[in-house]
C-alpha positions as CSV (number, residue, x, y, z in Angstrom):
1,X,-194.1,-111.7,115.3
2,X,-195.8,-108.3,114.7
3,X,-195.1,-105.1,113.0
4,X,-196.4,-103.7,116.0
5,X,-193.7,-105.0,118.4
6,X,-191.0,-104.7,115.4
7,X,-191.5,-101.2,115.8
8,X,-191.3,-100.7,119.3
9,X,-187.8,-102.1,119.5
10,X,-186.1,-100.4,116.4
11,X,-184.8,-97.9,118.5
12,X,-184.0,-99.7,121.8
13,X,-181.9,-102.0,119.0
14,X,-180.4,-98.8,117.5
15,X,-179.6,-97.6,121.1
16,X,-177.9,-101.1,121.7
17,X,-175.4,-101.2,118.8
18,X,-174.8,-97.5,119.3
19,X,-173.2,-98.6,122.4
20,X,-172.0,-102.2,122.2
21,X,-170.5,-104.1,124.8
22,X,-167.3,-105.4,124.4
23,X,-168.5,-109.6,125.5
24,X,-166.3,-112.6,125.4
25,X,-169.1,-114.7,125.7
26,X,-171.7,-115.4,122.5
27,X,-175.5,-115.7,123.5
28,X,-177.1,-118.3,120.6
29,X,-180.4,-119.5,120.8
30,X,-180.8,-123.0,118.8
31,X,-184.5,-124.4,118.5
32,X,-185.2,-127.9,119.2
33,X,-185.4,-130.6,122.2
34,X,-182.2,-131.0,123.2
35,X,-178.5,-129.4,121.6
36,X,-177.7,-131.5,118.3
37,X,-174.2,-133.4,118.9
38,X,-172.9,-132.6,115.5
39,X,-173.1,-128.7,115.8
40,X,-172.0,-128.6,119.7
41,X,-168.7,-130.3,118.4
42,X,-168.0,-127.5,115.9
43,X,-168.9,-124.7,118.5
44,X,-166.0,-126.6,121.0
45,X,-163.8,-126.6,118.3
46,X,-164.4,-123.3,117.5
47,X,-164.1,-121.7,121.3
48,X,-160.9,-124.3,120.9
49,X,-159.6,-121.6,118.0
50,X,-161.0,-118.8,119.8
51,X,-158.9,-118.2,123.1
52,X,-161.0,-115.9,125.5
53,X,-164.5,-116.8,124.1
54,X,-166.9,-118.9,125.2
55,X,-170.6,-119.5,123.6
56,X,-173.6,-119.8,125.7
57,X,-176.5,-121.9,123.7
58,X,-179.8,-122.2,124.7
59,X,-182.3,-124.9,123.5
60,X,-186.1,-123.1,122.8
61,X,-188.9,-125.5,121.5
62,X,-189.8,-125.0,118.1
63,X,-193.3,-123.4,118.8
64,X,-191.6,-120.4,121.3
65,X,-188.3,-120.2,119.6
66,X,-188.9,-117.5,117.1
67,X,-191.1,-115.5,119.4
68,X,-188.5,-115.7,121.9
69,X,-185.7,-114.4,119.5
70,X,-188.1,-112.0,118.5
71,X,-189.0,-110.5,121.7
72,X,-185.5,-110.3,122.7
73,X,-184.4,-108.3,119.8
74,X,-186.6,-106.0,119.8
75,X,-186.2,-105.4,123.7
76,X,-183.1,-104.0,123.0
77,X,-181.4,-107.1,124.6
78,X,-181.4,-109.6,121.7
79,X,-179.5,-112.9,121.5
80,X,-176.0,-112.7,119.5
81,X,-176.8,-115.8,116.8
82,X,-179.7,-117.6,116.6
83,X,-181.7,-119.9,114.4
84,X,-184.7,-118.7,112.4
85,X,-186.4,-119.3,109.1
86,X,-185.3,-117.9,106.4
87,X,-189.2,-116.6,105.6
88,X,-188.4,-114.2,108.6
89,X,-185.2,-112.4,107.5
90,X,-186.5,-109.6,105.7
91,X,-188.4,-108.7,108.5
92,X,-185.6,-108.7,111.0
93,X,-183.7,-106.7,108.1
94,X,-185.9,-104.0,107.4
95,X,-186.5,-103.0,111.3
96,X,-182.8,-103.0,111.6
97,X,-181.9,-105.6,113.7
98,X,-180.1,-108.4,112.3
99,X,-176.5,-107.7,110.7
100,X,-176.1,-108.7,106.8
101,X,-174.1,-111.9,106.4
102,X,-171.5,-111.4,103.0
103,X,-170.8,-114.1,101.2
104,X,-167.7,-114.2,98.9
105,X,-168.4,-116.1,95.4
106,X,-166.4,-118.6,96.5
107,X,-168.9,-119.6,99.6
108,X,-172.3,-118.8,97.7
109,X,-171.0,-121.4,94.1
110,X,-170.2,-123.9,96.8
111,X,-174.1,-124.1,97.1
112,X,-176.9,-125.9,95.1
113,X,-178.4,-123.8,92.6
114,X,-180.9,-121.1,94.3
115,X,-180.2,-122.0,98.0
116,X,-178.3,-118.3,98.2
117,X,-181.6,-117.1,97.0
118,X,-183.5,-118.3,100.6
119,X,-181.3,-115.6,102.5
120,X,-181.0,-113.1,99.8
121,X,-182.7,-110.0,100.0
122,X,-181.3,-106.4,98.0
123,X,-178.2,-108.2,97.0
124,X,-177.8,-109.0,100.4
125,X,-177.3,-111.9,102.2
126,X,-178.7,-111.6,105.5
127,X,-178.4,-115.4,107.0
128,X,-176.6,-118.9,106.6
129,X,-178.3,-121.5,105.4
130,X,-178.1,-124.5,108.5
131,X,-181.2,-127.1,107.6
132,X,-182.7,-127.2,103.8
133,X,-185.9,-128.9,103.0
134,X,-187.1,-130.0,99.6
135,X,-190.1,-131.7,97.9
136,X,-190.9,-135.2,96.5
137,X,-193.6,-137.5,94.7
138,X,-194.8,-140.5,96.2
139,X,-197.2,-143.0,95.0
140,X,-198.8,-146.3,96.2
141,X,-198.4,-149.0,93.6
142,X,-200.4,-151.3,94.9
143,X,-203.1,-148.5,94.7
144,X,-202.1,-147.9,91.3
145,X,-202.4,-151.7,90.4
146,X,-206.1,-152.0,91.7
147,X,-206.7,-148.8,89.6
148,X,-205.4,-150.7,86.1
149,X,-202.4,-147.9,86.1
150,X,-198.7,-149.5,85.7
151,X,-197.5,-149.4,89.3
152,X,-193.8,-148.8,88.2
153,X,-194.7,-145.8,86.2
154,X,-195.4,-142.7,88.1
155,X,-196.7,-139.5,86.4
156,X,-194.3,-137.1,85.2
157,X,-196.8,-134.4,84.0
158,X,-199.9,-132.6,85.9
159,X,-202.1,-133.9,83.3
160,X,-201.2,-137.2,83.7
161,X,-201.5,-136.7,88.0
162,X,-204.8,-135.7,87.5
163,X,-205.7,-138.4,84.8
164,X,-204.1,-141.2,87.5
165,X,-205.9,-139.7,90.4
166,X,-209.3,-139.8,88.5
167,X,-208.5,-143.7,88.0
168,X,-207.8,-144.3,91.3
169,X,-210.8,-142.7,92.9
170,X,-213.3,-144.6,90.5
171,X,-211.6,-148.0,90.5
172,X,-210.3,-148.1,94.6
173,X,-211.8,-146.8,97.9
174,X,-208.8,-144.5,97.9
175,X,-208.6,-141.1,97.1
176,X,-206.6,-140.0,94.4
177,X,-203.9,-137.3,95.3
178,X,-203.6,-135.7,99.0
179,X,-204.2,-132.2,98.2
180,X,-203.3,-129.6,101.4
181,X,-205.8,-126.8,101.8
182,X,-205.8,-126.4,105.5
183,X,-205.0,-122.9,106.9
184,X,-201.5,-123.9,107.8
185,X,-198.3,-122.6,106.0
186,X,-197.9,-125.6,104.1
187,X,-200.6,-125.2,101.9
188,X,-198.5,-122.4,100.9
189,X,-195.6,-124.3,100.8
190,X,-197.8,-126.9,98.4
191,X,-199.1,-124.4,95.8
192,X,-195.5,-123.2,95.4
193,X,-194.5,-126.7,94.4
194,X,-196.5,-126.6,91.5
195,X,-195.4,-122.5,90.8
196,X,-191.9,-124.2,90.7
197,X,-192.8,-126.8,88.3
198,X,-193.9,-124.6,85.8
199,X,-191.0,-121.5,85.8
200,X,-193.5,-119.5,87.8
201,X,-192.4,-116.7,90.5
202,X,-194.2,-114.6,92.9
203,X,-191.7,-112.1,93.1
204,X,-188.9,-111.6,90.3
205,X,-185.3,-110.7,90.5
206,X,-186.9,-107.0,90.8
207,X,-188.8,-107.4,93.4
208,X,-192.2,-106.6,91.8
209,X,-195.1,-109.0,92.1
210,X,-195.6,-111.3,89.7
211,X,-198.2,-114.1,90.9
212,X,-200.9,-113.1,88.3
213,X,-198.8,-115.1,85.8
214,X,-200.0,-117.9,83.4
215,X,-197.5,-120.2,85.0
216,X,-199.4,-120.0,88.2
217,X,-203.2,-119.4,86.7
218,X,-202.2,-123.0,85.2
219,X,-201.5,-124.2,88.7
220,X,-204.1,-123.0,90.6
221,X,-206.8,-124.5,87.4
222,X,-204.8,-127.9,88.2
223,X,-205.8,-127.3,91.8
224,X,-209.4,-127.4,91.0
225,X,-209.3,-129.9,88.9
226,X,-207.7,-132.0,91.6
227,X,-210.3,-131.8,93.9
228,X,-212.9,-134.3,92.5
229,X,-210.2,-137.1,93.0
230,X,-208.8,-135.7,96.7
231,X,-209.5,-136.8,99.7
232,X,-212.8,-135.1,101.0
233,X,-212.6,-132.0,102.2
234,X,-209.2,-130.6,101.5
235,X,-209.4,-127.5,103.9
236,X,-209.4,-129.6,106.8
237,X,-205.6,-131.3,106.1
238,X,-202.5,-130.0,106.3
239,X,-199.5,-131.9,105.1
240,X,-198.8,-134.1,107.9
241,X,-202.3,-135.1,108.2
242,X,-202.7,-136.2,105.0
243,X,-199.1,-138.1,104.8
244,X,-201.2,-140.0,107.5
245,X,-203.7,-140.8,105.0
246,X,-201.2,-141.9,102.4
247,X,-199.6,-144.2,105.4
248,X,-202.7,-146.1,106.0
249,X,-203.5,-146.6,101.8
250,X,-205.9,-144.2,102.0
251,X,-204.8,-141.8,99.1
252,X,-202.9,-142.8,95.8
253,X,-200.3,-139.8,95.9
254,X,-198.8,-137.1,97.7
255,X,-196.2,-134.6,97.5
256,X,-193.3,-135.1,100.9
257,X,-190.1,-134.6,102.8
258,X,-187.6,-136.9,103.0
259,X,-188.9,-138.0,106.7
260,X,-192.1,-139.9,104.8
261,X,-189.4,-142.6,104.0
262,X,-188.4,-144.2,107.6
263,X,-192.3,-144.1,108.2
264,X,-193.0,-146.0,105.1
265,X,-190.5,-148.5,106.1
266,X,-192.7,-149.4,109.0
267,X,-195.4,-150.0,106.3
268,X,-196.6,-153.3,104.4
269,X,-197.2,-150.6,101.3
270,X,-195.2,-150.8,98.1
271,X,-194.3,-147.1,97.4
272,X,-191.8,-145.4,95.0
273,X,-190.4,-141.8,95.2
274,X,-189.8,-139.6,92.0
275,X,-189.4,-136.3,90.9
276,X,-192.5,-133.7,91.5
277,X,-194.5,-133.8,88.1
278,X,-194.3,-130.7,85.7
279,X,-196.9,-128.7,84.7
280,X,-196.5,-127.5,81.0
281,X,-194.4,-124.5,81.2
282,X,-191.8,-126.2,83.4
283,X,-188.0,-126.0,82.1
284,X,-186.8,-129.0,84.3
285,X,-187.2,-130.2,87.7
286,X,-188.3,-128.1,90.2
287,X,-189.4,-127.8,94.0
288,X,-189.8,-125.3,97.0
289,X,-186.6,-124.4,98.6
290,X,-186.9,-124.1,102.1
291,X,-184.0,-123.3,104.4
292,X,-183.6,-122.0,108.1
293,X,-180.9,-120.6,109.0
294,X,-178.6,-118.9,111.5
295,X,-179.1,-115.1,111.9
296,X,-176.8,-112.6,113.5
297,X,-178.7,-109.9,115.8
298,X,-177.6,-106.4,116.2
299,X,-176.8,-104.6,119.3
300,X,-174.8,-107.2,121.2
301,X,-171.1,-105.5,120.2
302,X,-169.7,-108.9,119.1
303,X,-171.5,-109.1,116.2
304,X,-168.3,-110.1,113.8
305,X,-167.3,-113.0,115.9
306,X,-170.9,-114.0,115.5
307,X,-171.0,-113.9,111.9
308,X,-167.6,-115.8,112.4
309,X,-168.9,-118.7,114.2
310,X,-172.0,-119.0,112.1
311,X,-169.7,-119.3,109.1
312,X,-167.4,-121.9,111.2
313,X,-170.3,-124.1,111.5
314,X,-172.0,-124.0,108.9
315,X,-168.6,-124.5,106.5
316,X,-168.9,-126.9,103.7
317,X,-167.3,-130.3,106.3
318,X,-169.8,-129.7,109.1
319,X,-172.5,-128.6,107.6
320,X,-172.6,-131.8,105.0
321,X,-171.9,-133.7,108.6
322,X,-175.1,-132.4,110.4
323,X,-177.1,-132.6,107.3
324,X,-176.1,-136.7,107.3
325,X,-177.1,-137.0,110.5
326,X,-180.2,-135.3,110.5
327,X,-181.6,-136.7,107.3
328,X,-182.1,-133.3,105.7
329,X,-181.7,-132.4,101.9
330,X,-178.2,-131.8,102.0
331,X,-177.3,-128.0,100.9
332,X,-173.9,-128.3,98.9
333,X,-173.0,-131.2,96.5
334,X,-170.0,-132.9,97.2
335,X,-168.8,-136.6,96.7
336,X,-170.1,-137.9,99.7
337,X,-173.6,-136.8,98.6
338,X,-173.0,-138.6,95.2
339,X,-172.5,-142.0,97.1
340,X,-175.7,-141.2,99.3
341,X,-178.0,-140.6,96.0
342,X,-175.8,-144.4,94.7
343,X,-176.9,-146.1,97.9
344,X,-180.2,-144.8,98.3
345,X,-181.9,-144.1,94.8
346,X,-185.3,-142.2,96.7
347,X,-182.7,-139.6,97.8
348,X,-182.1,-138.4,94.1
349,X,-185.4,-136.4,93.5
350,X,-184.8,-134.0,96.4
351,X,-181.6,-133.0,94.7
352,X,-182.8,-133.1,91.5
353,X,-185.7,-130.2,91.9
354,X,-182.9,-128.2,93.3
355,X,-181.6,-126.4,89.6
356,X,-185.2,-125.0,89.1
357,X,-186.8,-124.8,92.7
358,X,-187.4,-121.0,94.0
359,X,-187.3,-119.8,97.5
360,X,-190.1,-118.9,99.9
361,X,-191.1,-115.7,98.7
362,X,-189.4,-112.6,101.4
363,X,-192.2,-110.6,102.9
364,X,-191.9,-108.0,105.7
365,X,-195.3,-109.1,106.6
366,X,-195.0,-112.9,106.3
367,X,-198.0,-113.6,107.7
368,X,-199.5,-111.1,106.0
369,X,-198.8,-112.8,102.7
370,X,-199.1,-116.6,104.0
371,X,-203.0,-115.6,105.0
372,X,-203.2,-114.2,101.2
373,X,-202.1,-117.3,99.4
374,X,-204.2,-119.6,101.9
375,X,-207.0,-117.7,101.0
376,X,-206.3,-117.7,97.5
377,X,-206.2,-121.6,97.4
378,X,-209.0,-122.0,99.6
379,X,-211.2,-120.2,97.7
380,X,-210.7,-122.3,94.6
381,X,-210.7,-125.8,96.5
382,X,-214.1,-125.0,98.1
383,X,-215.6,-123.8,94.6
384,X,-216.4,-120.1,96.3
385,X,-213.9,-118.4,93.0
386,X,-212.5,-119.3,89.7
387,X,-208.7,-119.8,89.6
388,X,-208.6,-116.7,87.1
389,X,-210.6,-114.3,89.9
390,X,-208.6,-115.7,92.9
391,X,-205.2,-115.2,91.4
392,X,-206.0,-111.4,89.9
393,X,-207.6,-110.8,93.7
394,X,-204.4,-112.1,95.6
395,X,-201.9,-111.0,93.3
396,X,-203.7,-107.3,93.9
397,X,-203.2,-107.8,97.5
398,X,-200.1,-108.8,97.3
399,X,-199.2,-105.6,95.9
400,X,-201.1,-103.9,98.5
401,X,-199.1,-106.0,101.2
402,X,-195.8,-105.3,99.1
């Protein structure tokens, strides 16, 4: 997406909704390979309920999806519902051309703590939440037994990451902690685990900037420190590349998604899963909240039965469904959840970050701000800037960006 073709469809959108069409059928775009089972059952059950209307999905792989959604809208013929991440909504929102989503109080307490936030934007919500990912810590113990360290005792501070890291690298052929530096959004998405486990923020309640904080000067120093006990040459890994490296012993730690656990399976490595360490600022438990979600697009003249489906399936019952069967970080508590987290014990830090984790920062210019923090962490990996210099540069663009 660009501001430049943003623009050129505000009005043809505005033109649309001014004269809206009066459709039985809903247009929803859903990215993927192939319809998920779960959700097609809800939308039958819901044209079922919903005598005269029919729903129309179409399946877009994941890297043309959101351009597709994209191009429609602001052609002035956009899709009715679709799915899109959350990062973009403010950007769809402030060129007019998706339709705010309420939520009562009722709907948004039935959530984990913060996942409202993801969608949120001027006390508005402007999505609903369908997938949720969250962040873990994994470690090797065999690594950790060649390296003297007590391989049933993972680190719970930064200090004590870097300190087992350190050992690992000078007593094993592994490296110490897989540290993500490439310019890919996940580098991104790693720094802000360690800005949410140490109460940081790049944008407050207010909306003002805020990443020139001591929370996050402390992350981006622990960064640097890191990088003597990473594998080599940081920049060039991204966050699948270097789970690869952790699934072939070759790195002592790493920070994951759920998914890292059916590959480990496969593996003759002894690993264990715990909560992400805290730096020393930290209140409790904390992780990046990310969530996708299913955004209703102006114009189309059925835009309330939209919001209406989206809500239908997306409701507490087959949203927890769909979450079970995909293996996603499930986005409401409920008693089923609780048995999950009893049967599987690795489940339990992906819920647990949840009270203090913090959302993917809302930028019109998402891009804009990705390339900023990439930069920012970059810069400090390959020794070009002090942590202190690279944070008071991107927090001033930031503001620039803002």
């Amino acid at each position: 997406m660009t501001k430049a073709l943003l623009r050129t469809g505000v009005a043809a959108a505005a033109l649309m909704a001014a004269m809206p069409a009066m459709a039985e059928e809903i247009t929803m775009i859903v990215c993927g390979d192939a319809m998920n089972p779960v959700q097609q059952k809800y939308i039958d059950q819901w044209v079922a309920e919903n005598e005269g209307w029919t729903v129309a999905t179409e399946v877009v792989g994941w890297g043309q999806c959101q351009d597709k959604v994209t191009t429609l809208a602001v052609a002035g013929t956009p899709v009715g519902l679709a799915y899109v991440g959350s990062r973009t909504l403010k950007e769809f929102a402030d060129y007019g051309l998706i339709e705010p989503i309420p939520m009562t109080d009722e709907e948004k307490a039935a959530y984990y703590p913060n996942v409202v936030d993801t969608v949120t934007y001027e006390d508005q919500q402007w999505g609903v939440p369908v997938a949720f990912s969250t962040k873990a810590f994994y470690w090797n113990k065999d690594l950790f037994r060649a390296a003297g360290l007590d391989p049933e005792t993972p680190p719970k501070t930064w200090a004590e990451v870097i300190e087992d890291a350190k050992a690992i690298t000078e007593k094993t052929d592994a490296a110490g902690f897989g540290l993500v530096a490439k310019t890919f959004d996940n580098t991104v998405h790693q720094f802000l685990h360690w800005v949410y486990t140490n109460n940081g923020q790049v944008v407050d309640a207010e909306g003002n900037i805020v990443l020139n904080s001591p929370q996050n000067l402390e992350a981006l120093q622990a960064y640097k420190d890191l990088v003597p006990y990473s594998e080599e040459g940081p920049t060039a890994y991204e966050q699948n590349e270097v789970r690869a490296i952790f699934l072939d012993g070759g790195v002592g730690m790493m920070h994951a998604s759920i998914s890292a656990v059916s590959r480990l399976k496969d593996t003759q490595i002894d690993w264990g899963i715990a909560n992400l360490p805290l730096g020393p600022e930290a209140k409790g438990p904390g992780t990046l909240l990310i969530t996708d979600s299913l955004a209703v697009f102006s114009g189309t003249g059925y835009e309330e039965k939209a919001i209406e489906l989206a809500k239908y399936i997306t409701a507490p019952a087959p949203q927890e469904e769909y979450d079970l069967d995909q293996g996603l970080t499930p986005l409401r508590p409920s008693a089923k959840i609780d048995s999950l987290v009893a049967e599987h014990p690795y489940w339990a830090p992906y819920i647990d970050g949840i009270e203090f984790g913090g959302p993917e920062p809302l930028f019109t210019d998402y891009r804009g701000f990705q390339n900023i923090m990439i930069e920012m962490v970059q810069s400090v990996v390959t020794g070009q800037a002090e942590p202190a210099d690279a944070l008071a540069k991107a927090d001033a663009a930031l503001k620039d960006l803002k």
